[in-house]
Gaussian input, Z-matrix of N, CA and C with variables (Angstrom, degrees):
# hf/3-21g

backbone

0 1
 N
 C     1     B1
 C     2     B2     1     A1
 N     3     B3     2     A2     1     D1
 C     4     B4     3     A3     2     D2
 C     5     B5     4     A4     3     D3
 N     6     B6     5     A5     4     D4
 C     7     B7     6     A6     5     D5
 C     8     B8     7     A7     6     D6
 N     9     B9     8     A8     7     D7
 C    10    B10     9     A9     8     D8
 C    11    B11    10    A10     9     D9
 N    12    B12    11    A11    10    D10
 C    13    B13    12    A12    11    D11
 C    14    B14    13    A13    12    D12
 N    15    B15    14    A14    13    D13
 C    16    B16    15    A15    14    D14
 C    17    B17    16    A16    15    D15
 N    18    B18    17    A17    16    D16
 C    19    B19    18    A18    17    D17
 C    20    B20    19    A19    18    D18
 N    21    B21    20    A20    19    D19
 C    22    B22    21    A21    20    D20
 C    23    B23    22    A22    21    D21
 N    24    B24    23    A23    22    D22
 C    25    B25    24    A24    23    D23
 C    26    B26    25    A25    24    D24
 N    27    B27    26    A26    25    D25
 C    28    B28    27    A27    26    D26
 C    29    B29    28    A28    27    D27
 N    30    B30    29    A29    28    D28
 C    31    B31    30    A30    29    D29
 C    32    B32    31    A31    30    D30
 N    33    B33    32    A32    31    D31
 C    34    B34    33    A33    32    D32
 C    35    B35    34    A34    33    D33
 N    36    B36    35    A35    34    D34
 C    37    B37    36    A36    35    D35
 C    38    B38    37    A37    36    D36
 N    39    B39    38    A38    37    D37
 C    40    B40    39    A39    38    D38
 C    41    B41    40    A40    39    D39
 N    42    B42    41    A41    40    D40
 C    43    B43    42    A42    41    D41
 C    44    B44    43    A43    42    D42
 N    45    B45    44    A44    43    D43
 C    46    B46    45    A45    44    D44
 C    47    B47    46    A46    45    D45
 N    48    B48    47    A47    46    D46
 C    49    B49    48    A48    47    D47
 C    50    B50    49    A49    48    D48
 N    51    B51    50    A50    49    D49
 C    52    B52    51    A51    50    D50
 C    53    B53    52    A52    51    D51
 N    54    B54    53    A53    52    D52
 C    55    B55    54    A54    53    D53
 C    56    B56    55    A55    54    D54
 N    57    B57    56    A56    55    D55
 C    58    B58    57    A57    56    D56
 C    59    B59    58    A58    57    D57
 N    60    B60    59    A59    58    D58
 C    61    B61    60    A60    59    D59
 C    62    B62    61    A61    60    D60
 N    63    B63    62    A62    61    D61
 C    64    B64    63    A63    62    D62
 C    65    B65    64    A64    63    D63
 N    66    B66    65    A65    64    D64
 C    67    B67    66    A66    65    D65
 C    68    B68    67    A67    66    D66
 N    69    B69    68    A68    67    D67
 C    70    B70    69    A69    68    D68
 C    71    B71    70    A70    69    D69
 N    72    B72    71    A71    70    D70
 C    73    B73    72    A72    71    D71
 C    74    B74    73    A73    72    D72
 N    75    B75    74    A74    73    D73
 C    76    B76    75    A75    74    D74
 C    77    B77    76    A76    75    D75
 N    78    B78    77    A77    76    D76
 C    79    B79    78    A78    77    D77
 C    80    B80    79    A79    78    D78
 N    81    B81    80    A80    79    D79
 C    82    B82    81    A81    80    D80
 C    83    B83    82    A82    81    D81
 N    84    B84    83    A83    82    D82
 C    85    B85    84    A84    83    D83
 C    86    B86    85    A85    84    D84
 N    87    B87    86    A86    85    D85
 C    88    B88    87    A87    86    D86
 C    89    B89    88    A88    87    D87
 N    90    B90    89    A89    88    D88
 C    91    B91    90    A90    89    D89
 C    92    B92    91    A91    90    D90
 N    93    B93    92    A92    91    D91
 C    94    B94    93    A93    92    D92
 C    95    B95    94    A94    93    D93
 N    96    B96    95    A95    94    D94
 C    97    B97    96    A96    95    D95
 C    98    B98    97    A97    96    D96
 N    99    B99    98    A98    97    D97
 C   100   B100    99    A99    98    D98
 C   101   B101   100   A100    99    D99
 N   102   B102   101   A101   100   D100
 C   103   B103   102   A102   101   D101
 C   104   B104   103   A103   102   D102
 N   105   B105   104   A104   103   D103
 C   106   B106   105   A105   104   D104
 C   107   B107   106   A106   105   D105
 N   108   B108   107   A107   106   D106
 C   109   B109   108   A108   107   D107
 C   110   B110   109   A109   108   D108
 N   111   B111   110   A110   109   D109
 C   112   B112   111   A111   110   D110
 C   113   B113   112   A112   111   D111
 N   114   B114   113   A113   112   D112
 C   115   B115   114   A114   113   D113
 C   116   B116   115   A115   114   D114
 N   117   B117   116   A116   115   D115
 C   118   B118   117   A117   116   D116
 C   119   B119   118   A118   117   D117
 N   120   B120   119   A119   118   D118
 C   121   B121   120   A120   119   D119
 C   122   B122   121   A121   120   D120
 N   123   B123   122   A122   121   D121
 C   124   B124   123   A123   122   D122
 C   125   B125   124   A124   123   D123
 N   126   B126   125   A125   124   D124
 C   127   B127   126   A126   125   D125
 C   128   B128   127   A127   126   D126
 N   129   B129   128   A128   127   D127
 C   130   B130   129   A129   128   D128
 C   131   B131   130   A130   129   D129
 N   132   B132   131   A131   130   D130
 C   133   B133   132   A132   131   D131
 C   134   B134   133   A133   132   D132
 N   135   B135   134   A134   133   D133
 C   136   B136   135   A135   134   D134
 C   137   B137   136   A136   135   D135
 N   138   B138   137   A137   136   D136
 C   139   B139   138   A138   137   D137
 C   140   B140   139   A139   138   D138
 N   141   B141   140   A140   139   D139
 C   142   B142   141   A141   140   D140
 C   143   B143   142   A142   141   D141
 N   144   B144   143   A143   142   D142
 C   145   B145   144   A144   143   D143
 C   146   B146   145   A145   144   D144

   B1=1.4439
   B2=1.5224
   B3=1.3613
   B4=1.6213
   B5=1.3960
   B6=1.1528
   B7=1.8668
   B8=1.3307
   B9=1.2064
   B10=1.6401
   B11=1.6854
   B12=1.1550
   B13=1.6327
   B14=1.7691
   B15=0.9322
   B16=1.7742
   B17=1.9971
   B18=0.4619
   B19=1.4676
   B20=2.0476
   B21=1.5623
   B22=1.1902
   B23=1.8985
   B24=1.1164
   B25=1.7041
   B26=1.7621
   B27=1.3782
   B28=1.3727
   B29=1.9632
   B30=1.3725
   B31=1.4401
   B32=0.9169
   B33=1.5772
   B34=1.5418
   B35=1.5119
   B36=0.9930
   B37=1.3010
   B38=1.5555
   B39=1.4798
   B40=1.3299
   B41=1.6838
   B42=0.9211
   B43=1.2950
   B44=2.1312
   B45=1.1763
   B46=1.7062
   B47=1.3471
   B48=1.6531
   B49=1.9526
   B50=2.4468
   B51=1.3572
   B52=1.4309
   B53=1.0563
   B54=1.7131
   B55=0.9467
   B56=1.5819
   B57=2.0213
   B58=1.3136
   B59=1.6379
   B60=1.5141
   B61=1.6063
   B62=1.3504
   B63=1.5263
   B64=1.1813
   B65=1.5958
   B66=1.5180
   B67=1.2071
   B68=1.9179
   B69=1.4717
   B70=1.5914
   B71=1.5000
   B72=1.5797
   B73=1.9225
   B74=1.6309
   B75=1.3165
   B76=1.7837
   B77=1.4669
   B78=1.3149
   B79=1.4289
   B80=1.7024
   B81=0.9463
   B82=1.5302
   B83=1.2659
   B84=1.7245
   B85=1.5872
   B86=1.8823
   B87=1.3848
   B88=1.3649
   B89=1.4568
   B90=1.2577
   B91=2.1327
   B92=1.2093
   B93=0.9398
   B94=1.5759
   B95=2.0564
   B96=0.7755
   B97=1.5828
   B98=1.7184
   B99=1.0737
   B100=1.3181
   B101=1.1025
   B102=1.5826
   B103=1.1746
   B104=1.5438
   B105=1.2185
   B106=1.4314
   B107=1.3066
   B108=1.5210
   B109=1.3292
   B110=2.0184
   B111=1.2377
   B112=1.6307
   B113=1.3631
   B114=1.8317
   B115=1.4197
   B116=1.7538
   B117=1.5229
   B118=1.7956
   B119=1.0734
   B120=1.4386
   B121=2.2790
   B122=1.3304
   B123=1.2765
   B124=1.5072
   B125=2.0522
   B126=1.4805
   B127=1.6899
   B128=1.2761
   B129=1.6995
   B130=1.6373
   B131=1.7880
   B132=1.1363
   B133=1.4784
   B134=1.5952
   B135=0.9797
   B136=1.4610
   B137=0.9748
   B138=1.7888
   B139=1.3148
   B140=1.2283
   B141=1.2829
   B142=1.4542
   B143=1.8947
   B144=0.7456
   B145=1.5195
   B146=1.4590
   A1=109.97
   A2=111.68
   A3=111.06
   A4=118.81
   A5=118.81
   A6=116.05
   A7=104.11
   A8=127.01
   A9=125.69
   A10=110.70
   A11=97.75
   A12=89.73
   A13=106.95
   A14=97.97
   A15=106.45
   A16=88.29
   A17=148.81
   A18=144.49
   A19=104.53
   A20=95.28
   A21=109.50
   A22=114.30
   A23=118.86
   A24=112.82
   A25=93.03
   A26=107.03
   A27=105.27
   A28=95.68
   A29=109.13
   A30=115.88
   A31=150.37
   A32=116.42
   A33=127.38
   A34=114.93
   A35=121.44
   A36=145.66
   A37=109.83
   A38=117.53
   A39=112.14
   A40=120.54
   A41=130.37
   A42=142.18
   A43=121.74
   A44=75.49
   A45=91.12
   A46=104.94
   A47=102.50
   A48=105.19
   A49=73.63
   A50=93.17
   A51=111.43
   A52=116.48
   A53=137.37
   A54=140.13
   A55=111.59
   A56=84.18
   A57=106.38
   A58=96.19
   A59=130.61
   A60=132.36
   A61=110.14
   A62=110.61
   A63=124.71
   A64=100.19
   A65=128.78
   A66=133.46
   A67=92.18
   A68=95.41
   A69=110.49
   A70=98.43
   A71=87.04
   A72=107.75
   A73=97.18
   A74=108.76
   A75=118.67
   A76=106.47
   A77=136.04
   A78=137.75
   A79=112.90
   A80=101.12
   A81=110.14
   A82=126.02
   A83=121.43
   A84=99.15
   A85=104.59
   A86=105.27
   A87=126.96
   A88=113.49
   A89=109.00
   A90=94.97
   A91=103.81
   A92=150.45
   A93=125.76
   A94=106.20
   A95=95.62
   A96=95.61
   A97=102.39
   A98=112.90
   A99=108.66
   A100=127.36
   A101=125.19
   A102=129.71
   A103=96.17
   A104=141.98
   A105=147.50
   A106=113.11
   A107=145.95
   A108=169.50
   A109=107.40
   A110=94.11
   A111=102.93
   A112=117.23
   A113=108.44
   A114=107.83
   A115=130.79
   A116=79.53
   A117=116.53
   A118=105.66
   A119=106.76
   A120=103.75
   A121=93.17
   A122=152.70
   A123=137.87
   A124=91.34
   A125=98.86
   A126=101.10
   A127=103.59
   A128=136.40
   A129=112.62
   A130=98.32
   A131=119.26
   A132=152.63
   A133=98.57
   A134=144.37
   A135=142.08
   A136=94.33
   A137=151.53
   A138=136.98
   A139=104.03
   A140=143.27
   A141=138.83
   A142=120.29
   A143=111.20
   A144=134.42
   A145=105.44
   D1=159.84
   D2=-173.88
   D3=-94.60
   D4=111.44
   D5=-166.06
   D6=-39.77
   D7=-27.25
   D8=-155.12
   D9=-99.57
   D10=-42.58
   D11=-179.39
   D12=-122.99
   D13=-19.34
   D14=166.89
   D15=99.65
   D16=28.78
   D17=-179.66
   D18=-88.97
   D19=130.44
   D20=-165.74
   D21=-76.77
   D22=149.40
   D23=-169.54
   D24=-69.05
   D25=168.73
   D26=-178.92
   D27=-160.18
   D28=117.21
   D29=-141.74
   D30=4.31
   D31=167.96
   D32=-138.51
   D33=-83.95
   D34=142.39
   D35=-45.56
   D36=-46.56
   D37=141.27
   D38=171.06
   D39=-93.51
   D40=127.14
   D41=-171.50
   D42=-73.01
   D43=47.02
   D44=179.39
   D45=-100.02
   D46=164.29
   D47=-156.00
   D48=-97.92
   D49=157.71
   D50=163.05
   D51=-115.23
   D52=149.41
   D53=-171.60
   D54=175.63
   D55=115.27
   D56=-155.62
   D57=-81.49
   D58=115.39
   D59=153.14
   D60=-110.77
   D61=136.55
   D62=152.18
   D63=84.23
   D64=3.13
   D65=149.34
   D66=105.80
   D67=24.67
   D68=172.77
   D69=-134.47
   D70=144.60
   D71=-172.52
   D72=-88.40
   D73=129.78
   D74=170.28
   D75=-108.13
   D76=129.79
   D77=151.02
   D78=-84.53
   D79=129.34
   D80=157.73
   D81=-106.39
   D82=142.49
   D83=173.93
   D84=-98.25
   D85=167.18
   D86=170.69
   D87=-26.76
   D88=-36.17
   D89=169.31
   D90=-107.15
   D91=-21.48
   D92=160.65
   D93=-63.45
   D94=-55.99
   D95=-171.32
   D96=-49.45
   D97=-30.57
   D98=171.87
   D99=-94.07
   D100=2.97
   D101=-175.40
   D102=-103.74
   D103=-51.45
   D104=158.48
   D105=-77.65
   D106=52.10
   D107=141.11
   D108=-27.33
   D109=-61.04
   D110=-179.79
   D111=-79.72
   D112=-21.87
   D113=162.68
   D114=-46.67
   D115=-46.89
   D116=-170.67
   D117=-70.08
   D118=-51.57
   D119=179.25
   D120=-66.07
   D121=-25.49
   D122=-133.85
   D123=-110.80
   D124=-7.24
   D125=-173.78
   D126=66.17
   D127=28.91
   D128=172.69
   D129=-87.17
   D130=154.53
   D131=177.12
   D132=-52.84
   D133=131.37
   D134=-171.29
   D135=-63.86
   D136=-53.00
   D137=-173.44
   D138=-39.80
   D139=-55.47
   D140=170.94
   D141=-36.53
   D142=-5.31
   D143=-148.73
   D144=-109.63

């Protein structure tokens, strides 16, 4: 599921960005990751987000 909007993966393999904070793994799906893009290059913590 996608930390950000809760949206469920939908086949295999799903193509969401990962990103390990706080020594916990986050999935994102394809429109959030693209909607906060400069967040993600910039390394802020999704709470920033």
């Amino acid at each position: 599921m996608c930390s950000r909007c809760g949206k469920a993966a939908e086949g295999i393999p799903p193509t969401w960005i990962c990103s390990v904070e706080n020594h916990t793994r986050h999935y994102f799906c394809e429109g959030c990751a693209r909607a906060n893009l400069r967040a993600i290059e910039s390394r802020l913590d999704s709470a920033w987000w």
